[in-house]
N, C-alpha and C positions, 0 to 999 in steps of 0.2 A: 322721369320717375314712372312717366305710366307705361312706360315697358317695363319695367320691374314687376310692378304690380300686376300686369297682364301675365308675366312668366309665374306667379305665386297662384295667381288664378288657373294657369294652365296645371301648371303639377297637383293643386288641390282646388278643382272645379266647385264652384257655389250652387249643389242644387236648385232646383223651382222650387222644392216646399219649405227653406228656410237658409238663412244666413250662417251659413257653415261652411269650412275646407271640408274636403272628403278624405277619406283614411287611404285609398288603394297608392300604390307605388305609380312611381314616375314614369308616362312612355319616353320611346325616342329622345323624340322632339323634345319634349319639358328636358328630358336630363339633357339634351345636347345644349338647350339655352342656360341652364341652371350653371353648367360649365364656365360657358361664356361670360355670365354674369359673376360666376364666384371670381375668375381670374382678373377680371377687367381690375385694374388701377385706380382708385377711387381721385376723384378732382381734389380732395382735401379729407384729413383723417377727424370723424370723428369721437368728441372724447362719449366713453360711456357712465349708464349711472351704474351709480353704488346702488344695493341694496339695504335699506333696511325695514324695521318691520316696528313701526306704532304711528300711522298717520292715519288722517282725519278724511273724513268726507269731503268736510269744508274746506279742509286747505284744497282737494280738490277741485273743488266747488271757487275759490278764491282764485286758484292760477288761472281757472277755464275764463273766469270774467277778465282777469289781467289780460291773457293772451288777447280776448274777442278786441278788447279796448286799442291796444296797442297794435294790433294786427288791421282793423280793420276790420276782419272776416263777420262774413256775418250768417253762412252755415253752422248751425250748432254743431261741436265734431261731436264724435263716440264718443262718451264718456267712460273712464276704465274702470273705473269700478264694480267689479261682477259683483250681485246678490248670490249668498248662499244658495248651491243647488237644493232643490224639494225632491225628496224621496216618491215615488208616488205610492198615495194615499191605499191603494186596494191589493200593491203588488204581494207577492210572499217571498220573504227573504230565503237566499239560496246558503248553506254552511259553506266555510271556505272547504270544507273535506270535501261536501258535494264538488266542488265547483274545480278545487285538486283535481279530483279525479276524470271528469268533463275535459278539463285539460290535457291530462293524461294521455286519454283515446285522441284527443285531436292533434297531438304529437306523435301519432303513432307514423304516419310516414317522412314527418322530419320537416316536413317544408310549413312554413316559411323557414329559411336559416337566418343566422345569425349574421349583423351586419355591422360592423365598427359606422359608428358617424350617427346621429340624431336628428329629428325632425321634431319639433316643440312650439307650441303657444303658451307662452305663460302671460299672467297677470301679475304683476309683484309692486311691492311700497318702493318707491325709490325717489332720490335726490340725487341732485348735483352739488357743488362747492356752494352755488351762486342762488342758489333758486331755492323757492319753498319745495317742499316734497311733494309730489303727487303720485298716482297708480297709474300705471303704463302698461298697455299690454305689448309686447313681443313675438313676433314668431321666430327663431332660428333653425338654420338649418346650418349640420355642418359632414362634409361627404371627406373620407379618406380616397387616398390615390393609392397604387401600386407600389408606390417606393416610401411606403409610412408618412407622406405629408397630407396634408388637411387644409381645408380652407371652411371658413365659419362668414357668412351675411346673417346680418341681426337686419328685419324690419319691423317699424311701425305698422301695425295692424289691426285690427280688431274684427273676427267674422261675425261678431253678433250684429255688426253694421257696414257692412260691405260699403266703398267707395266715399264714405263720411271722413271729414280730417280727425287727424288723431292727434292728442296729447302725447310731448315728445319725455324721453327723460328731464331735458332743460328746460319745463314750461313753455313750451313752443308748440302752434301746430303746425303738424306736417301732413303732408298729405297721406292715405291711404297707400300701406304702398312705398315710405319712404325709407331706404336705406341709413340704417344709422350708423351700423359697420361693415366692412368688408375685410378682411383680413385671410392673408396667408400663413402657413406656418411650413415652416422647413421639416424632413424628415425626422421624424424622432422615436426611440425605442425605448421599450417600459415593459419591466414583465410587474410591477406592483399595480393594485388595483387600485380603481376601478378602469387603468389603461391594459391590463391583462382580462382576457377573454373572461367572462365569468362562467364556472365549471355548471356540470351538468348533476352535480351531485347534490344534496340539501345539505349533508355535513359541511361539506367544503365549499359550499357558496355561504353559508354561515360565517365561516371563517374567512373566509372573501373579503362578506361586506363589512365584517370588522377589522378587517385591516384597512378595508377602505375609509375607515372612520379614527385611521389610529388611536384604536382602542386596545387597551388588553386586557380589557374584560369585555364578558359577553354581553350585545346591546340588547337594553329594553328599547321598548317597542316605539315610542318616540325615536330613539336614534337610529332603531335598523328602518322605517321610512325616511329616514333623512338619508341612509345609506341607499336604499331602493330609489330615491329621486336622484343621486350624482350616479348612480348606473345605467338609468335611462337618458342622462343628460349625455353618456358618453355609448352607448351602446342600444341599436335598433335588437330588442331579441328574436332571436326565431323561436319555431315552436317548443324544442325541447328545454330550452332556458328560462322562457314560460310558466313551462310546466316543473319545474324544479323550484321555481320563487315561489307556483302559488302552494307549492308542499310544503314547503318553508313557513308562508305566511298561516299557512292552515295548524300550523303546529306553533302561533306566535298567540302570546296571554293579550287577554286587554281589547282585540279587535270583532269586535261585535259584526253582524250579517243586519243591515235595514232594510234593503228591499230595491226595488228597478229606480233608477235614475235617468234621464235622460241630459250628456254631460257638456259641455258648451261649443262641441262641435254637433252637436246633435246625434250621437252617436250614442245608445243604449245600452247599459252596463248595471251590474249590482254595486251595489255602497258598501262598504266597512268602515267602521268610525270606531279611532282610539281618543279616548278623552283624557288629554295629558292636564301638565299643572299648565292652566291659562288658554291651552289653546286646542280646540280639538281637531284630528287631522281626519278627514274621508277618503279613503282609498277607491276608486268608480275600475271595476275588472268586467274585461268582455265577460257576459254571460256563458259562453260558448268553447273560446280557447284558453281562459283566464290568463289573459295577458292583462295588464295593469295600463289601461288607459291616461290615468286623471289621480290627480292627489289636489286636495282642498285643506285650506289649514285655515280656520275662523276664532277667533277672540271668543273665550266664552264666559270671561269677566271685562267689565268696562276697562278704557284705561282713562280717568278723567284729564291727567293731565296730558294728554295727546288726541281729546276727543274722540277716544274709542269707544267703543258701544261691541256690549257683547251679541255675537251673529257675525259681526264685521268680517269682510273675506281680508284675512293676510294677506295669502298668496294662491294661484292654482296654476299648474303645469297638466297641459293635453298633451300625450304623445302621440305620434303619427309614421305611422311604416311610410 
């Protein structure tokens, strides 16, 4: 495993001033090992968790003592549970029109382009068949080939704690670093979205991400970010696709401007926050290219009988070129 880990490190190096991947693209070397590693044959498959969304601290807090006991171990791992991001206190909120337009210019010579396949850290609620539910973070990645197939590695990670064991999906820890999936997929062809390129237009990326919602009516703003996160779950954007979303979002009700964030790769971005029914979602956008970093979804009513507490992070997904 810790060549694994060493390769996750190499493609997103952990600065000196803080525990974080770093956002730039892969050299050589990383993409030639990242190969190697996606294709290798795993010793045994295995299973993954489900997602769902109303657990506890505690129960977190419950598996972590279970695993210590029965494991042995006696390094505290990461614990997954991220606290709500803080706004910072002094910053001035930018409008998404501003921040459209920022975009704009910084699409003007086209590069970075657009790239099928994903790079993500997420956080999310999840269980298995067997086990109590805990928060788990994730990073995947998943690279297309020339003849439309794909290959997807999900690991155990957490960069707010570099090298610490982590809570696995099944109450287990694993080490930093640990392979939960590897998987191949055969070639395959899809012109329906969100595996059809997303257009460079606002009208027609509207209609995009509502087909990608199979919808047939137009989404509010709670569903077009749930449409905005399986686009980035399936699609790295370049600049001009960017700058099409954030025109889109600039023209979307409900998404308020708070102000500079700093978001759990360490990477510096503005907030928008929609406050749906029960849960409110923060969108964190480069400053600069408004490309869409980061999406936060928090409880913003208790759930008592799942030990929730309003604040509580649902779920948050970092994207990474």
């Amino acid at each position: 495993m810790a060549d694994e880990l060493e390769l996750l490190r190499r493609a997103n190096p952990v600065p000196v001033d803080g525990p974080h991947f770093g956002d730039g693209p892969l050299d050589h070397h990383a993409e030639r090992q990242l190969n190697r590693l996606l294709h290798e044959r795993p010793s045994a498959p295995r299973r993954r968790a489900r997602l769902v969304w109303g657990l506890t601290a505690a129960t977190v807090v419950a598996a972590l003592v279970s695993a210590l006991l029965f494991t042995g171990q006696t390094t505290a791992p990461a614990v997954a549970a991220p606290r709500p991001l803080l706004v910072q206190a002094d910053s001035t909120p930018v409008s998404l029109k501003t921040l459209a337009e920022r975009a704009q210019a910084a699409a003007a010579d086209g590069a970075p382009k657009l790239r099928k396949g994903t790079h993500v850290q997420a956080w999310s609620m999840g269980m298995s068949d067997d086990k109590p539910p805990i928060t788990l973070p994730e990073e995947r990645i998943v690279r297309w080939n020339a003849d439309d197939s794909h290959t997807e590695i999900v690991v155990a990670t957490d960069p707010r704690h570099p090298g610490r064991p982590v809570l696995s999906g099944e109450g287990e820890l694993v080490e930093d670093g640990h392979v939960l999936s590897r998987q191949s997929y055969p070639p395959s062809w899809s012109d329906a979205p969100p595996q059809s390129p997303p257009p460079t237009d606002v009208t027609r990326l509207r209609a995009y991400l509502q087909e990608a919602e199979y919808s047939k009516t137009p989404l509010h703003t709670g569903e077009l970010l749930h449409a905005v996160a399986s686009l980035l779950d399936t699609w790295t954007l370049g600049a001009r696709e960017s700058a099409t979303l954030a025109r889109l979002l600039a023209d979307t009700e409900g998404l308020k401007p708070l102000g500079q964030v700093t978001d759990r790769l360490g990477r510096r971005g503005q907030a928008y926050v929609y406050d749906g029914s029960g849960a409110r979602r923060m969108l964190i956008m480069d400053p600069v290219t408004g490309a869409v970093l980061g999406l936060e979804t928090t409880f913003t009513k208790a759930e008592p009988e799942y030990g929730v507490k309003a604040g509580d992070v649902m779920s948050y997904s970092a994207w990474m070129r």
